[in-house]
ZALO-485989 format. One record per residue (C-alpha): x, y, z; residue number from 1. Coordinates in Angstrom, 3 decimals, padded with zeros to 6 digits. Layout:
BEGIN
          X          Y          Z   tigu
          X          Y          Z    NUM
...
END
This chain:
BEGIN
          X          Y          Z   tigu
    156.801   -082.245    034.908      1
    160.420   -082.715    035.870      2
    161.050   -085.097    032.818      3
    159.548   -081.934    030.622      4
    161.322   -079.096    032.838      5
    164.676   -081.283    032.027      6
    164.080   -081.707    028.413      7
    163.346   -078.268    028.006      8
    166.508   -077.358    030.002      9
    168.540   -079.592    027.587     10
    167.267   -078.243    024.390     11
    167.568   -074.590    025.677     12
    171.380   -075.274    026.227     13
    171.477   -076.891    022.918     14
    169.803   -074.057    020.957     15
    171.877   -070.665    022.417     16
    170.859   -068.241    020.229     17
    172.971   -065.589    017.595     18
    172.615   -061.966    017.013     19
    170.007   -062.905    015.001     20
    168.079   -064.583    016.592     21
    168.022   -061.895    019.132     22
    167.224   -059.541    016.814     23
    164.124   -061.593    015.860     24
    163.552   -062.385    018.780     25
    159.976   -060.060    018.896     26
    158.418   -062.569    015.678     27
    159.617   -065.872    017.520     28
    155.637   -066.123    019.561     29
    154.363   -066.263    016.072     30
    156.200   -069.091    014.557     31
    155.719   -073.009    014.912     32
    157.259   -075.283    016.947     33
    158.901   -078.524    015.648     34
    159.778   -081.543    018.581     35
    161.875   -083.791    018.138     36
    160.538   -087.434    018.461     37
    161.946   -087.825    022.069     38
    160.081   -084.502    022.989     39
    156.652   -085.803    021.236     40
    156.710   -088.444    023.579     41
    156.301   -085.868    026.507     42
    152.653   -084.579    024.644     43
    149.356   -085.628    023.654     44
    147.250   -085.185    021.406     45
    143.064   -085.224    021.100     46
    141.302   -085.374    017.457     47
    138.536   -082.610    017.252     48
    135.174   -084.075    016.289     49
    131.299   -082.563    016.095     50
    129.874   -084.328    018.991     51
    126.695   -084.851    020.411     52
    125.865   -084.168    024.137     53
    123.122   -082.319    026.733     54
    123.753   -079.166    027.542     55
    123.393   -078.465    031.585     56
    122.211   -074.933    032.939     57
    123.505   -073.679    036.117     58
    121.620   -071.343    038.161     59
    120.331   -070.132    041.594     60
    116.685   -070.854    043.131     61
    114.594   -070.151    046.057     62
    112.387   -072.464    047.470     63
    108.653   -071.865    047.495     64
    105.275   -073.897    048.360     65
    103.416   -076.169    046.278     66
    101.103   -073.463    045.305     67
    098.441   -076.225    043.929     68
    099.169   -077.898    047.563     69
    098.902   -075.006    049.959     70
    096.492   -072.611    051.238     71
    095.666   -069.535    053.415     72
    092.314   -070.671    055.864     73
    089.921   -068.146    055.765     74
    087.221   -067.498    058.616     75
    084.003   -069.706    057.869     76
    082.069   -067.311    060.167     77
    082.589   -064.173    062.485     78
    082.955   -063.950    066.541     79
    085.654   -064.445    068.855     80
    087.990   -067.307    068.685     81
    088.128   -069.128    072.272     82
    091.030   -071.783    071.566     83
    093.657   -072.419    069.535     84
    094.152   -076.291    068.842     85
    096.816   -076.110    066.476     86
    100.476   -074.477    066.595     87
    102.814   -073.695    063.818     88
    104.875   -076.928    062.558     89
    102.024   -078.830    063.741     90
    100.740   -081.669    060.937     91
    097.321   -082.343    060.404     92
    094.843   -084.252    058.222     93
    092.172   -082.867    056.195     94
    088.895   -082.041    058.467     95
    090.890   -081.785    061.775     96
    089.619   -078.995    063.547     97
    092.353   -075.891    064.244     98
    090.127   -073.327    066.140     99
    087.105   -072.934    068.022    100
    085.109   -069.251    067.465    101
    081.944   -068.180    069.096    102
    079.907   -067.522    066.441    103
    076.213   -065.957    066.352    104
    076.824   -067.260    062.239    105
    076.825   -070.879    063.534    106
    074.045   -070.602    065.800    107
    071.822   -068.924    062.613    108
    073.010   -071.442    060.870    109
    071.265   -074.433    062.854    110
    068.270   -072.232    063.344    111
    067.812   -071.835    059.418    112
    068.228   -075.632    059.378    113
    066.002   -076.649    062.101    114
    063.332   -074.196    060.577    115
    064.248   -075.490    056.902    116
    063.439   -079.445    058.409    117
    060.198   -078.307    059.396    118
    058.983   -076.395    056.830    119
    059.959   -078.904    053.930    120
    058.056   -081.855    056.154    121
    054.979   -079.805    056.453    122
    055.375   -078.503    052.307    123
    055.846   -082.518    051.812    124
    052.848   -083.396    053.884    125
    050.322   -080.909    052.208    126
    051.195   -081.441    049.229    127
    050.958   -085.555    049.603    128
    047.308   -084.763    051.109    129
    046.822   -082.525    048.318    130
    047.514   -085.125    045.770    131
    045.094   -088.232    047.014    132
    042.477   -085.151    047.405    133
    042.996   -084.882    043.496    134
    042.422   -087.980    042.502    135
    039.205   -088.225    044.330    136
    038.475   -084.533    042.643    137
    038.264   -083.224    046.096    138
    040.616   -080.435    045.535    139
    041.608   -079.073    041.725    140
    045.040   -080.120    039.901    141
    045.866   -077.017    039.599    142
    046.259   -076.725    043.469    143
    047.654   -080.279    043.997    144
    050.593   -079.262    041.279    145
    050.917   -075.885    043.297    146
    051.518   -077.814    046.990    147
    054.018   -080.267    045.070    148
    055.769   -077.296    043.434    149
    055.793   -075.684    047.327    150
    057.164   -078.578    048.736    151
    060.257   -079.495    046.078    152
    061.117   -075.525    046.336    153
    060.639   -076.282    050.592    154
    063.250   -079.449    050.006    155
    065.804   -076.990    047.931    156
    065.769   -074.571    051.096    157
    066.160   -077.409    053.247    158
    069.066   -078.835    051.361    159
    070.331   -075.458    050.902    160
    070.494   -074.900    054.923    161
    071.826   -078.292    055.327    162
    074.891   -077.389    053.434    163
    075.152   -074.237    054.697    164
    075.867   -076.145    058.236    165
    078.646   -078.274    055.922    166
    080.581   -075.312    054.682    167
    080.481   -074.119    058.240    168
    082.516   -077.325    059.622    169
    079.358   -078.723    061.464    170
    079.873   -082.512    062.245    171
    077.403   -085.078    060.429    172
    076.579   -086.505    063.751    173
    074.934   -083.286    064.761    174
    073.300   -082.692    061.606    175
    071.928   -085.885    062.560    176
    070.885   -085.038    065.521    177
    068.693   -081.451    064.360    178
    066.989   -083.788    061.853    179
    065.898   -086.328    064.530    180
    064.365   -083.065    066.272    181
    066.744   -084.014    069.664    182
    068.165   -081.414    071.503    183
    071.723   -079.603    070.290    184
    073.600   -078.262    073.012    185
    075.742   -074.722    072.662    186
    078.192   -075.308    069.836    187
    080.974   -073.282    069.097    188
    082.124   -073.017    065.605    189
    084.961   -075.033    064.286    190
    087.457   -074.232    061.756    191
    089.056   -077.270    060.235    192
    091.603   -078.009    058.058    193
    090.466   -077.944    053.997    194
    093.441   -079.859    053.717    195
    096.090   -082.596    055.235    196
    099.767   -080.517    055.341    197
    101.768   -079.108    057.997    198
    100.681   -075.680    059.745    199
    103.213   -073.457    059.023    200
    101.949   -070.081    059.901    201
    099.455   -069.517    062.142    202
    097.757   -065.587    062.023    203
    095.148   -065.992    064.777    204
    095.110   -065.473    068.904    205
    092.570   -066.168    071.514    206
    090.414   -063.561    071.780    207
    090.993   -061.915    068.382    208
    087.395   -061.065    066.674    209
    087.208   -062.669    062.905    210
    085.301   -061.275    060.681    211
    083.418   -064.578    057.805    212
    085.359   -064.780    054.911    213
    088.090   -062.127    055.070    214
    090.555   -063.013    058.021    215
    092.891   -065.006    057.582    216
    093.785   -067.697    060.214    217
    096.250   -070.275    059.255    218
    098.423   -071.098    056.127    219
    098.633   -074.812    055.530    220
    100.898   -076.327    052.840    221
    101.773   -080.020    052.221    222
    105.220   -079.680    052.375    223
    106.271   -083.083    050.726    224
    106.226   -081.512    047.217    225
    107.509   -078.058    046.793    226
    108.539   -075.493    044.193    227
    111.953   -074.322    043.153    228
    111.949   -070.843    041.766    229
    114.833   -070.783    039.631    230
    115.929   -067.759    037.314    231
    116.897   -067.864    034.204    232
    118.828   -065.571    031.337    233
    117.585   -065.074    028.053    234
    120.710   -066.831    026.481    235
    119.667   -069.645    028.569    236
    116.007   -069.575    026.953    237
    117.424   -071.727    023.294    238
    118.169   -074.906    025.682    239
    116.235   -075.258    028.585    240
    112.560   -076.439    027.643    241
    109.390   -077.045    030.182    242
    109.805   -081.000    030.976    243
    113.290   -080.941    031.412    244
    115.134   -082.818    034.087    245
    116.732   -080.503    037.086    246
    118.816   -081.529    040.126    247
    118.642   -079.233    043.031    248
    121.469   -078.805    045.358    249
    121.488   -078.111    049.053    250
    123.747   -075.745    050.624    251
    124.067   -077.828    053.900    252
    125.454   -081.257    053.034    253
    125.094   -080.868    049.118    254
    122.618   -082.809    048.843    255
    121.292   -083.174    045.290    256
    117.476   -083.603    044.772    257
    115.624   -084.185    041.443    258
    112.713   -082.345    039.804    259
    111.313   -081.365    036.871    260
    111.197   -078.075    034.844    261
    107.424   -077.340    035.191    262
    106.936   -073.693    033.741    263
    108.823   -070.809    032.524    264
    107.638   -067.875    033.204    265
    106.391   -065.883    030.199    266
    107.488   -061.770    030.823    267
    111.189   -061.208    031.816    268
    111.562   -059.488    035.354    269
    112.014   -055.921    034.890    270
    113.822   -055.527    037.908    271
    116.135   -058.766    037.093    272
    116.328   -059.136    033.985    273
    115.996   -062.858    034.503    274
    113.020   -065.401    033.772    275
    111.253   -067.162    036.110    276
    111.459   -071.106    036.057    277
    109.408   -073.288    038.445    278
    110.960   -076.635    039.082    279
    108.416   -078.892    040.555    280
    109.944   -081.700    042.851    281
    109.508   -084.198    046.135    282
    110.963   -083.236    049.258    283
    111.619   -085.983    051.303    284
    111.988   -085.652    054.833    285
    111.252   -081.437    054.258    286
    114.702   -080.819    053.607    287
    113.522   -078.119    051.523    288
    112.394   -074.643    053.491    289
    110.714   -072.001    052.179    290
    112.713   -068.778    051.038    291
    116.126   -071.367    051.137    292
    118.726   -070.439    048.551    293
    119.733   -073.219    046.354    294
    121.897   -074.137    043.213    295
    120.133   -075.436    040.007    296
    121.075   -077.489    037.242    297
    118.701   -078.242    034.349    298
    119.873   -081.043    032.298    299
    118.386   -079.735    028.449    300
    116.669   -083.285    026.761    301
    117.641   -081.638    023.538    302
    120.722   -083.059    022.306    303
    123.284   -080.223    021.004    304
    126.247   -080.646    018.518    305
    129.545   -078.755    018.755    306
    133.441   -079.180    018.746    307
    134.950   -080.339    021.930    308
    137.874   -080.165    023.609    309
    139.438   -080.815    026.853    310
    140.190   -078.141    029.239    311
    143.465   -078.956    029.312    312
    143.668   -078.374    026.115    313
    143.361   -074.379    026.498    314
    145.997   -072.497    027.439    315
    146.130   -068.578    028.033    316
    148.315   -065.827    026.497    317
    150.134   -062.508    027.706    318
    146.583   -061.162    027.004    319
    144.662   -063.843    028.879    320
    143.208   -064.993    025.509    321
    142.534   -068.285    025.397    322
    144.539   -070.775    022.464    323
    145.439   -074.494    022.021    324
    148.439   -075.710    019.806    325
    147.140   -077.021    016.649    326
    149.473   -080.315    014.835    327
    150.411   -078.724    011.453    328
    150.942   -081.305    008.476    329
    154.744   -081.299    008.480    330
    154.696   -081.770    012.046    331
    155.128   -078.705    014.075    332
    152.522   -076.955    016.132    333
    150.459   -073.573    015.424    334
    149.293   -071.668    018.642    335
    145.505   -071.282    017.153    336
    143.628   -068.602    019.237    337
    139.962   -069.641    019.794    338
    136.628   -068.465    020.638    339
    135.172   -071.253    024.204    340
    131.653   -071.659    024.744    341
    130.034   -074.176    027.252    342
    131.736   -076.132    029.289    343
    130.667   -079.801    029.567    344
    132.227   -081.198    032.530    345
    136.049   -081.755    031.598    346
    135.339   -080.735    028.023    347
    134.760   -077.057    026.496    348
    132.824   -076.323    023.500    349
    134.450   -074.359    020.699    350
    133.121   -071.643    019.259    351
    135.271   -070.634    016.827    352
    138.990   -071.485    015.532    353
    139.199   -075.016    015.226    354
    138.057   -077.404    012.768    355
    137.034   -081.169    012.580    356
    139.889   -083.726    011.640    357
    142.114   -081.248    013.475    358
    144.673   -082.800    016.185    359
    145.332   -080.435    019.451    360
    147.828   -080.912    022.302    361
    145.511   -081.977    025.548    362
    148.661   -083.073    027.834    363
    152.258   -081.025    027.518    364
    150.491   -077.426    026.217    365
    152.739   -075.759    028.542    366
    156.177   -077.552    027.544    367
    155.096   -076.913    023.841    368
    154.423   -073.077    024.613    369
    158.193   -072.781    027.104    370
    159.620   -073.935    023.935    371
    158.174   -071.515    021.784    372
    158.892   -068.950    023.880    373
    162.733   -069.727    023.985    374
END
């Protein structure tokens, strides 16, 4: 920069100007600038080209669950709940047990089994006597098929009840136990976990009364995989495609995390404006909490074509409209005012204003336009 500021300084002394030239001086931003070869050697120059690349969109995001790998635990049954076994934060695996309830719905339960067992063995048994009594012709067929029709509809109920108990959270080894006719001491009712993940809201107290199938009691969510809810605008909509490539950047450390561009969301927010993307994507050691703000970039697997340029390139005029200085064919440059679009890392795309073939200064823009302006 001092080389150029003293070149400049030299050629300024060289070049006082006449009456004349003061007189034009309002038409002298319009005209071209010729360097002499010791001046050229100050600049550079970049060849304009179409070129291919991938087009990156920035946004913001919000973290969310894995809505295929979470969910809110309902009550199995009603009654009180008399412990807690879980906490919030707390992980479990699928079947662990996060509550005990005193339910009168548990005890019916094993009641309807134990009187399901019983009934289905004596259905069986009649209908087995019922059959050898047939083919002796000491009873008619039509009552042997009736007692085996009594008996599978007796082993349906029976089955039914039996899973009844299952959906309830009843161990195996007492189901065992009611079908070997041995005692069953007082159970309470167990809610367990429909899923392995980490508790991370618990809605329940000792005490509280739950009413089967409507109160909620825990969320669980398996927070290794989560969702990024990322929001797109409609300008954005021509490059970014489901099955795209994202990175997801942390505010604390920025730490970038991949994913992939799962769904866009079909209706444009009416309070927004925007579009709703999901990026689905690991999170390794749950760096990644719900309702966290985060940056987005979706890399587009579309390849785009356009003319690019540095940024250095692009200068900015009294009006703070952008221009680069364009090599004419006998030599001088042409300040070219142009029309930037995306910006792919140190290059910008352009719009409008410059053409393939064309050669524009990229290093010693700002010496070029001091000299114009003298």
């Amino acid at each position: 920069m001092l080389a150029l500021a003293a070149l400049a300084a030299g050629v300024v002394a060289g070049c006082s100007k006449t009456p004349d030239d003061s007189a034009q001086a309002g038409s002298t931003a319009a005209r071209n600038i010729a360097l002499t070869s010791a001046q050229r050697q100050h600049i550079r120059l970049h060849t304009v080209a179409l070129t291919s690349f991938r087009k990156t969109t920035q946004t913001t995001g919000r973290v969310d669950f894995d809505n295929n790998r979470a969910t809110s635990v309902l009550a199995p049954f009603s009654g009180p709940v008399t412990r807690l076994l879980v906490s919030a934060g707390d992980t479990v695996s699928k079947g662990e047990p996060l509550a005990l309830v005193n339910s009168s719905d548990f005890a019916a339960a094993i009641s309807a089994y134990r009187k399901a067992l019983v009934t289905a063995q004596n259905a069986r048994r009649i209908a087995d006597t019922d059959q050898d009594l047939a083919r002796h012709d000491g009873v008619a067929q039509r009552e042997a098929a009736q007692a085996a029709t009594d008996a599978a509809s007796a082993d349906d109920d029976r089955d039914a009840a039996r899973q009844a108990l299952l959906s309830l959270g009843v161990d195996a080894r007492t189901i065992g136990d009611i079908q070997a006719g041995r005692a069953v001491s007082h159970l309470q009712g167990v809610i367990r976990a429909p899923i392995a993940g980490t508790v991370v809201e618990r809605l329940i107290t000792p005490g509280q009364l739950l009413q089967a199938g409507s109160t909620a009691c825990f969320t669980l969510a398996d927070l290794s995989h989560v969702w990024v809810m990322a929001q797109l605008s409609e300008s954005d909509l021509g490059t970014v495609h489901v099955g795209d490539s994202a990175e997801v950047v942390t505010g604390a450390g920025q730490r970038n995390l991949s994913g992939t561009l799962s769904n866009i969301a079909a209706l444009v927010s009416p309070d927004t404006g925007l579009i709703a993307a999901r990026v689905a994507m690991d999170n390794p050691g749950d760096v990644l909490k719900k309702q966290m703000y985060v940056n987005v970039l979706i890399h587009s697997r579309q390849q785009s074509q356009g003319l690019l340029v540095p940024v250095s390139a692009i200068l900015r005029d009294d009006e703070n409209l952008p221009f680069v200085y364009v090599a004419q064919p006998d030599g001088s440059f042409a300040r070219q005012r142009i029309t930037a679009g995306y910006r792919d890392g140190n290059n910008v795309e352009i719009d409008s204003g410059l053409k393939a073939g064309e050669q524009v200064v990229v290093d010693g823009g700002i010496f070029v336009q001091f000299m114009q302006n003298q």
